[in-house]
C-alpha positions in Angstrom: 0.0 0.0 0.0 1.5 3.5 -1.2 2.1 6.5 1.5 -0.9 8.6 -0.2 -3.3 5.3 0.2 -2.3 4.9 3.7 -3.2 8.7 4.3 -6.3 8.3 2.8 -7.4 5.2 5.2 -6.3 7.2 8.0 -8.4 10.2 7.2 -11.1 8.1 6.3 -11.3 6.0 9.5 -11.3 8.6 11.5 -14.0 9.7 14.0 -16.5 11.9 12.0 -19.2 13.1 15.2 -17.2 16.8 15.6 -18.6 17.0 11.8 -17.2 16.5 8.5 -15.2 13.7 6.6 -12.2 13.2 9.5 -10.2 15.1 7.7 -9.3 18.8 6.7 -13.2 19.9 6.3 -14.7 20.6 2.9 -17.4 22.7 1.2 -20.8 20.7 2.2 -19.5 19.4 5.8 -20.2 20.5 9.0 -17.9 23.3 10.6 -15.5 21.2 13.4 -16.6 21.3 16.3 -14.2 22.7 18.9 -14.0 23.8 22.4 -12.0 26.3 24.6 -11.2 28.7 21.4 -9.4 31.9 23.1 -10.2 34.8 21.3 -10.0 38.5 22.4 -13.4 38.6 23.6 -13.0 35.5 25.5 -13.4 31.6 25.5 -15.7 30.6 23.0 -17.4 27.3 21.4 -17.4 27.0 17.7 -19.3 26.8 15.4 -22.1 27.0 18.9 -21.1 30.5 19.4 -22.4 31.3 15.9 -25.4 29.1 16.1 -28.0 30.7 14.2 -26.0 33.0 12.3 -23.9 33.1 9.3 -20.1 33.3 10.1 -17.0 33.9 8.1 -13.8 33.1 9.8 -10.6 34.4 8.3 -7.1 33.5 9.1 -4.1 35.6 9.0 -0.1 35.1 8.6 0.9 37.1 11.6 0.0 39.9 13.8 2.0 43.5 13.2 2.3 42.5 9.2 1.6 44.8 7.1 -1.1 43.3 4.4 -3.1 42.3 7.4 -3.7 45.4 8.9 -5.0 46.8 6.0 -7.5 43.2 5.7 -8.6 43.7 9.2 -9.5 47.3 9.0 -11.8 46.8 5.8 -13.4 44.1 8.0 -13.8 46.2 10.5 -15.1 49.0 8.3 -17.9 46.5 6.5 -18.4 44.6 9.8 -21.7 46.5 9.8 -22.6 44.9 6.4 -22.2 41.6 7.5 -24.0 41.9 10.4 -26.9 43.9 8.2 -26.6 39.8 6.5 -27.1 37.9 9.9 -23.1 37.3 9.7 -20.4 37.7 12.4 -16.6 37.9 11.6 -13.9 36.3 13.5 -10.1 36.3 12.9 -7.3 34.2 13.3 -3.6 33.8 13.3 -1.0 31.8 15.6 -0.1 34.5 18.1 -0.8 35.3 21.6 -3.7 37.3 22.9 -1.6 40.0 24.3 -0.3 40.3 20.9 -4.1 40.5 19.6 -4.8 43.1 21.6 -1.6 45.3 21.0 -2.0 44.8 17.8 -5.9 46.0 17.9 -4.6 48.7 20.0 -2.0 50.0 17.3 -4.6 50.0 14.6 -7.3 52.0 17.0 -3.9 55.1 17.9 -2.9 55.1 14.1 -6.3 54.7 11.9 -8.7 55.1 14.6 -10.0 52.2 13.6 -11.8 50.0 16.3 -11.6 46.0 15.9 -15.1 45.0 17.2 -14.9 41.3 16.7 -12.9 38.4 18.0 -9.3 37.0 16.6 -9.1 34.1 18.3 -5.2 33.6 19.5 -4.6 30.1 18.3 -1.9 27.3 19.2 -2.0 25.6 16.2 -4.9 23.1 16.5 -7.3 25.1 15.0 -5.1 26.0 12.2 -4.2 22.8 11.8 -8.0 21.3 11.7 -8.6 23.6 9.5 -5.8 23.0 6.8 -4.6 26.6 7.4 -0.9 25.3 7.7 0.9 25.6 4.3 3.9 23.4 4.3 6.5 25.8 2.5 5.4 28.7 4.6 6.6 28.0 8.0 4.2 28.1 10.9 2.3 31.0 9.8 -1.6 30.6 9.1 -2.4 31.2 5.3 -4.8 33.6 4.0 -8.1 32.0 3.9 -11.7 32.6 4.4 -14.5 29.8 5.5 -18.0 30.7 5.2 -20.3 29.1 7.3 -24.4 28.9 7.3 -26.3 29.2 10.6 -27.0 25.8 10.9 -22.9 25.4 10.8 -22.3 23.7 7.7 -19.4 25.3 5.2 -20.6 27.0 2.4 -17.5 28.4 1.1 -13.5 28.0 1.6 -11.4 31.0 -0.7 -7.7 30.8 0.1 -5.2 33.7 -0.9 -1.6 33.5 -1.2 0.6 35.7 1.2 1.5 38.7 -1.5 -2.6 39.2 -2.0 -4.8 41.2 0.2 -8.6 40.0 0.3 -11.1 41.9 -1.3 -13.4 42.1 1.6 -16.3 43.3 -0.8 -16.2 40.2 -2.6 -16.5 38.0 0.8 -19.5 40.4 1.5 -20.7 39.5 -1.8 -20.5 35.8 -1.5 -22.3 35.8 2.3 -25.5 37.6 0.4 -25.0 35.9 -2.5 -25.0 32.0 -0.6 -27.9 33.8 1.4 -30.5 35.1 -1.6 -29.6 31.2 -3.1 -30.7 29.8 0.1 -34.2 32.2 0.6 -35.1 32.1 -3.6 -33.4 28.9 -4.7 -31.9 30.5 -7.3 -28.0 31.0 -8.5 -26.2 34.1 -9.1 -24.3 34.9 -12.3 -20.9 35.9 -12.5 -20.3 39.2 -11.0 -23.6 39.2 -9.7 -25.3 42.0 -8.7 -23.2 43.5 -11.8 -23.4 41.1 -14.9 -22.6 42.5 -18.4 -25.8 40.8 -19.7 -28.2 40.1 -16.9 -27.6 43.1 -14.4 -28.8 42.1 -11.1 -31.4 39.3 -11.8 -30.5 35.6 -11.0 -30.0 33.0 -12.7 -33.2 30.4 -12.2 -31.9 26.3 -12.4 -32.2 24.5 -15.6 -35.2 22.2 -16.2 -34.5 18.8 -15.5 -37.4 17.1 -17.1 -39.4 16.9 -20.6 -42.3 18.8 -19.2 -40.2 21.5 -17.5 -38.3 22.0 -20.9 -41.5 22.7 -23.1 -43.3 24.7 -20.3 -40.0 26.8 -19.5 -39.8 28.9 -22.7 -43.7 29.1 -23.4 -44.3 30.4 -19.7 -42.0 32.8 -19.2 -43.6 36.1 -19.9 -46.2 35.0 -17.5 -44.1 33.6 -14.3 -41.9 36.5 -14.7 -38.9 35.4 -15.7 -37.1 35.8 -19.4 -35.0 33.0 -21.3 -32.0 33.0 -23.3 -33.2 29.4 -24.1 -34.5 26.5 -22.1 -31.8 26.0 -20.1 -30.5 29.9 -19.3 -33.5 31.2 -17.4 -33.5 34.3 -14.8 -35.5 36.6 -13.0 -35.6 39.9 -11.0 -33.9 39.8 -7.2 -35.6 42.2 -5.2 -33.0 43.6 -3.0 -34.1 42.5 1.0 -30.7 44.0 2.5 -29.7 47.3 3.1 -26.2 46.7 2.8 -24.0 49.7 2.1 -23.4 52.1 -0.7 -21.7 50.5 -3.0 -24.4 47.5 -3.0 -26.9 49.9 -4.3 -28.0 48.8 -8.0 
């Protein structure tokens, strides 16, 4: 039996009950669940914590770095927005919780910028539950981004490399985005709300039966939706959110 085979069996085997497949969790499983998280607003449960809410936990390289402060000040500045979308923020990197907090502190005397939401000060179990270890980059968390539903299963998992700052707009996008699919069963276009060819609207899912094919076109006028063809189908999104400016359409 090869090396990779026997790492397979182990991940497979095992225990699955603190959710997901054993192993680093994927898109479709259920957030880890794991106890006595420090963070700078105290011990915490997770995903329980969030329970009920959307969450989006980031991870950061390191405290005091200089492509991170800028990240967690444009969370900070959109944390409204999020919570506007039923989400809370949290951050994470491998450093103490004094350094947290001098850190926070830093950003609040030279921006006046105000952290509100917890960085949890990890030891590197988290991290490593998560997969937020990159070999070839030392002990240092990567850049990455989980998006979890408020019933605490992962929706979405974006990772950056260490030379990239998030766009923290496009994170906010993909929260409202996972939530109008969930409320209208319905899938967004690419650069959705700002498509070249359908605007705002979204994209209705493609008929999967006889029926549903020869009804689709013939019907639309009247259920309110217009078709490229059969299979390319969408309708108006009625904005619910009052997310900030730059949402407007």
């Amino acid at each position: 039996m090869s090396s990779k085979v026997k790492i397979y069996e182990v991940r497979k085997t095992k225990k699955v009950e603190e959710g997901g497949t054993g192993g680093i969790p994927l898109i479709g499983d259920p957030f880890p669940k794991i106890k006595d998280v420090k963070t700078t607003k105290g011990v915490i449960k997770l995903p329980k914590e969030f329970k009920g809410k959307w969450f989006v936990l980031f991870s950061h390289p390191a405290d005091f770095t200089p492509v991170c402060t800028t990240e967690f000040m444009e969370f900070q500045r959109n944390y409204i927005n999020f919570k506007i979308l039923n989400c809370e923020l949290i951050g994470l990197s491998i450093d103490q919780v004094f350094s947290h907090h001098k850190w926070i502190e830093w950003m609040k005397e030279k921006f006046n910028e105000r952290i509100e939401f917890p960085v949890i000060a990890d030891s590197g179990e988290i991290a490593s539950r998560l997969g937020l270890i990159h070999p070839a980059k030392g002990s240092n968390t990567v850049r990455a981004v989980f998006i979890v539903d408020p019933t605490g299963i992962i929706r979405a998992i974006i990772y950056y490399p260490q030379e990239l700052g998030r766009s923290v707009e496009e994170i906010l996008r993909a929260v409202e985005g996972l939530r109008v699919a969930d409320d209208e069963g319905v899938a967004m276009p690419a650069e959705w709300p700002r498509n070249r060819f359908f605007g705002s609207n979204v994209i209705i899912p493609p008929a999967q039966d006889e029926e549903t094919i020869r009804e689709r076109v013939k019907n639309a006028e009247t259920e309110g939706y217009q078709c490229v063809d059969w299979w390319l189908c969408h309708k108006p999104w009625f904005k619910k959110y009052k997310t900030s400016k730059w949402r407007e359409i």
